[in-house]
C-alpha positions in Angstrom: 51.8 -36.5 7.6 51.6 -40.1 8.0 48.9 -42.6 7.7 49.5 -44.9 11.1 47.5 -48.1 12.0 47.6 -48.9 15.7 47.0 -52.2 17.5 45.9 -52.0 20.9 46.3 -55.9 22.2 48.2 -57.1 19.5 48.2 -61.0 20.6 50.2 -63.0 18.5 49.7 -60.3 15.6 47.1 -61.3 13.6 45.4 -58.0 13.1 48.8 -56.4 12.0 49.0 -59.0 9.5 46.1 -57.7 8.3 47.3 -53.9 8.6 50.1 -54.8 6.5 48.5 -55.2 3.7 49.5 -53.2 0.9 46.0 -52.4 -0.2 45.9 -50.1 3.1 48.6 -47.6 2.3 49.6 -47.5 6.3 53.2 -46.0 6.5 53.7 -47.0 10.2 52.1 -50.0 12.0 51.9 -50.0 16.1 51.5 -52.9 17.9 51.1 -52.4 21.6 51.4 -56.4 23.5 51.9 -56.5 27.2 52.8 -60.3 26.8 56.4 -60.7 26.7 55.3 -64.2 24.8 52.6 -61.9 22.3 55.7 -59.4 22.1 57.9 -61.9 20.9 55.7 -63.3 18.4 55.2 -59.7 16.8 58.6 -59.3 16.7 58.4 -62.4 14.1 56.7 -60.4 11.8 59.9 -59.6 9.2 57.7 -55.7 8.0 60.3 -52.4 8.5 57.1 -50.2 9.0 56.1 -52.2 12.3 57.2 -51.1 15.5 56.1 -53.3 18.4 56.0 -51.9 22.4 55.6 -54.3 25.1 53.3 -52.4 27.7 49.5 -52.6 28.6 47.6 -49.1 28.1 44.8 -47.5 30.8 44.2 -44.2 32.2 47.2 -44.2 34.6 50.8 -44.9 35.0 51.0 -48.3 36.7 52.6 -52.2 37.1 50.0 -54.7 36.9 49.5 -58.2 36.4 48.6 -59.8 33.3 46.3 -62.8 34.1 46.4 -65.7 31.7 50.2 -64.1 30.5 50.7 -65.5 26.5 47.2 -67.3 26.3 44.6 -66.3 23.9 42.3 -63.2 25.7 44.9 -62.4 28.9 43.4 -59.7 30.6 44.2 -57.1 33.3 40.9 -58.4 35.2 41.3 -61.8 37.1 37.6 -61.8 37.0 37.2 -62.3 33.4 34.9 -65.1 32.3 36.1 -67.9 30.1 40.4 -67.0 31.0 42.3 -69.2 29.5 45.1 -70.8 32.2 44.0 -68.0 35.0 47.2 -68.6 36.7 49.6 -68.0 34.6 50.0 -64.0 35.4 53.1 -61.8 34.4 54.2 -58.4 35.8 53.5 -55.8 32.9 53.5 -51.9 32.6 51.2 -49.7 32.4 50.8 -46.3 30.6 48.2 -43.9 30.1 47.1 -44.0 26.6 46.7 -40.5 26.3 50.1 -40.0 26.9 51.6 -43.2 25.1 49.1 -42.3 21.9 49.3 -38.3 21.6 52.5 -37.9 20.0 50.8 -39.4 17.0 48.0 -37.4 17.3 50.2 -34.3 17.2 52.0 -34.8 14.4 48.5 -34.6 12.5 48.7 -37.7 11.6 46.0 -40.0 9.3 45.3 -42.4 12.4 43.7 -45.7 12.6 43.0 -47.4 16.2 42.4 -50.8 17.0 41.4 -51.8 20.7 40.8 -55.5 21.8 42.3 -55.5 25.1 40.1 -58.0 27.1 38.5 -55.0 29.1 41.1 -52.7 29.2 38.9 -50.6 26.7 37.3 -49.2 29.1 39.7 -47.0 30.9 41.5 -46.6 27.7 38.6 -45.0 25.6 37.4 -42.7 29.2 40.9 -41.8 29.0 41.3 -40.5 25.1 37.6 -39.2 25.5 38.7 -36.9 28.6 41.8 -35.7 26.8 39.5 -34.8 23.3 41.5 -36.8 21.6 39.2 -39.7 20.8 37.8 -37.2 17.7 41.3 -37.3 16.5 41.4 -40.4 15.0 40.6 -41.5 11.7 38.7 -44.3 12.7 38.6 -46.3 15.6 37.5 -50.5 15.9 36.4 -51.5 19.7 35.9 -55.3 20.7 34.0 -55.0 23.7 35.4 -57.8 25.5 34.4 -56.2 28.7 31.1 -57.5 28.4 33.0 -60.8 29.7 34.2 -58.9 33.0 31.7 -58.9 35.9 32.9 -55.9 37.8 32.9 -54.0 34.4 29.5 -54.1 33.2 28.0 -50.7 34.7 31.5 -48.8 33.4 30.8 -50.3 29.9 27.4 -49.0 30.0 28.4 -45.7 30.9 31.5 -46.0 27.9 29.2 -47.0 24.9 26.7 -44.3 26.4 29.7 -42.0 26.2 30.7 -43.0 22.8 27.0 -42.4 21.1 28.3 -39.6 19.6 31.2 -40.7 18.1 30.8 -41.2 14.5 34.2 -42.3 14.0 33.9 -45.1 16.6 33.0 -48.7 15.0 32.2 -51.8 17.2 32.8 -55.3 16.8 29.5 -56.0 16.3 28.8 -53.5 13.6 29.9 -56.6 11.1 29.0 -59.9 10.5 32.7 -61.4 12.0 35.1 -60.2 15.1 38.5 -60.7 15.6 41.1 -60.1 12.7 38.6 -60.8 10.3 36.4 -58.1 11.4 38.8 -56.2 11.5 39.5 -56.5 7.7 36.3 -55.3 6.6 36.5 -52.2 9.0 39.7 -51.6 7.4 37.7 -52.3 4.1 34.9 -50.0 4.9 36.7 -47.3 6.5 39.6 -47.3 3.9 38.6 -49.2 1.0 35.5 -47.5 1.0 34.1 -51.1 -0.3 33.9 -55.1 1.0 34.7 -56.3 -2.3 37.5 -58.2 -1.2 40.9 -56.8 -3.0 44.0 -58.6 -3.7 45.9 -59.5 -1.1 49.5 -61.0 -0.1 49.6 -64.2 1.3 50.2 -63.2 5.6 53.0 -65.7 5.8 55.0 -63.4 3.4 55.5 -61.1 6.1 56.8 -63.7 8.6 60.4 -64.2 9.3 61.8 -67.8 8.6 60.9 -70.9 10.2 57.4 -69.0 10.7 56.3 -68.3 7.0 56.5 -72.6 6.8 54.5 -72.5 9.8 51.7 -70.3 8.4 51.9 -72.1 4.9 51.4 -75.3 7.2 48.5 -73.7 9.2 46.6 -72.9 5.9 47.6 -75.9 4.1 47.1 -78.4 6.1 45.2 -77.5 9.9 44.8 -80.7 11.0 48.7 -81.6 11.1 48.9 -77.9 12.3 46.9 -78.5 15.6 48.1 -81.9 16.1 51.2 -80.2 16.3 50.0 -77.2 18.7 48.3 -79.8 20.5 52.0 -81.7 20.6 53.7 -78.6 21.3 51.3 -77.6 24.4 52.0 -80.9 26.5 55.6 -80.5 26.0 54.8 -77.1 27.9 52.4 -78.7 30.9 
């Protein structure tokens, strides 16, 4: 029996570094990224526990496109408000969740699930929830980010309806901040069992080189760090 964290829309892995921590006792870390760019940025992250699979997860088997490919909240849904550089779209696969997450289930696992997925929640939680395996799980962490997706808002209605029941199920909103901070203190509350902040390692420990210099620069010194982005992103225009 392990104790498994998985990352559903693992970005640049900011939420794994967070996972990582050794405070958490996780054994095996699982970041799912259908960005080949998020993929690759994962892959920076220098941790033997961490396994990192490039694929998007629903409640079918599929190749779809990946609007805003790379860019802070891409999405499976061209309609999404507020996406970053639209047309920038990759080709990405598909899995059921159900299928892609069960083996870990099975084994009887300790699991922990984290979902920000820019919509693709949906289908993945109806998915788990139809299969009974959404009880499974130690504890799961939903950012609703299909609130943001027009053609989404009566199916995440009927989800969050759906998931009343669920006392292992904690949304974004149940704390005071989203994204990896929030969830840290779900991590806290759910493992910790307190959010007294513990001692932690500094993230950029568990970055290969150049990219712990980087994160020591971003925490350091941000404004030379975004100048730099900000140098970096019109060498890419």
């Amino acid at each position: 029996m392990k104790k498994v964290f998985i990352d559903i829309g693992a970005h640049f892995g900011e939420s794994i570094l967070k996972a990582l921590q050794p405070c958490y006792g996780f054994d095996v870390v699982v970041a799912y990224e259908p960005s080949s760019l998020g993929a690759r940025r994962v892959r920076r992250i220098s941790e033997p526990r961490l396994e990192v699979r490039q694929m998007a997860l629903g409640n079918k088997e599929s190749i779809v496109t990946l609007f805003g490919a790379g860019h802070l909240g891409g999405s499976l849904y061209g309609d999404k408000q507020g996406l970053l550089r639209r047309d920038d779209t990759e080709i990405v696969t598909l899995r059921r969740a159900s299928t892609e997450l069960g083996p870990f289930l099975d084994e009887g696992n300790e699991v922990f699930l984290k979902i920000n997925c820019e919509g693709g929640e949906i289908e993945i939680l109806q998915d788990l929830a139809f299969k009974n395996q959404l009880t499974k799980f130690s504890s799961v962490y939903v950012d609703w980010d299909s609130r943001k997706v027009p053609s989404l808002q009566i199916a995440m209605l009927e989800t969050q309806e759906l998931l009343v029941n669920y006392n292992n199920v904690f949304h974004a909103h149940d704390f005071e901040e989203t994204g990896w901070l929030g969830v840290e203190h779900w991590l806290d509350k759910t493992i910790l069992k307190s959010s007294t902040p513990t001692y932690r390692l500094p993230e950029h420990n568990f970055l290969r080189q150049p990219w712990r210099s980087i994160a020591f620069l971003k925490k350091r010194a941000p404004r030379v760090f975004r100048l730099l982005v900000r140098v970096r992103n019109r060498i890419r225009l």
